[in-house]
C-alpha positions, 0 to 999 in steps of 0.5 A: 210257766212264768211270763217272762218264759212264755214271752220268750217262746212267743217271740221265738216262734215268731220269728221261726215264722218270719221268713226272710225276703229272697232279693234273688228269688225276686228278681228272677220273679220280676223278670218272669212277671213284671218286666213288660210293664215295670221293667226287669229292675221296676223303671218303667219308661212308659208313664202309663205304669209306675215305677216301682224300684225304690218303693218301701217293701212293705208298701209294695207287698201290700199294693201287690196283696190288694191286687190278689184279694181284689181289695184294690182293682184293675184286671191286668194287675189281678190276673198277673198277681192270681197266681203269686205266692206270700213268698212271691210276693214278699221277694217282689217287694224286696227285689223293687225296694233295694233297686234305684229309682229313676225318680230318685236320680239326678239328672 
């Protein structure tokens, strides 16, 4: 097989593995999850928790995997990402990401 062939099939399995963020599926997630603290659209009003809408996706889906692997520590934020999925956690990502900062507003 010659090379060029067999980095078409890399790539092709690639990207058969990449699945897509589900915005929807975060949003629904969020609002089961996070909207005590963050907000249902990740505005937190309370300064003791950050606000998350308008985050880099990427950024959040590994501040949220830190959580789960205890990489990065506090006990409130390891036991609500415990139970969250790859998935899950990618869909929150996205879901934070493409909402509006408040911090980004002017006001």
């Amino acid at each position: 097989m010659n090379a060029r062939i067999l980095s078409l099939l890399v790539l092709a399995g690639m990207a058969c593995a990449t699945q897509a963020a589900d915005i929807n599926a975060g949003k629904l997630k969020a609002e089961q999850v996070c909207v005590t603290c963050h907000n249902a659209d990740g505005n937190s009003t309370n300064p003791q928790y950050p606000v998350l809408a308008g985050q880099h996706d990427d950024y959040l889906a590994q501040v949220l995997h830190d959580y789960k692997t205890g990489v990065r520590k506090n006990a409130v934020m390891a036991d609500i990402v415990k139970p969250l999925s790859k998935a899950d956690i990618s869909n929150l990502a996205a879901w934070f990401a493409s909402q509006q900062s408040v911090l980004n507003m002017k006001r």
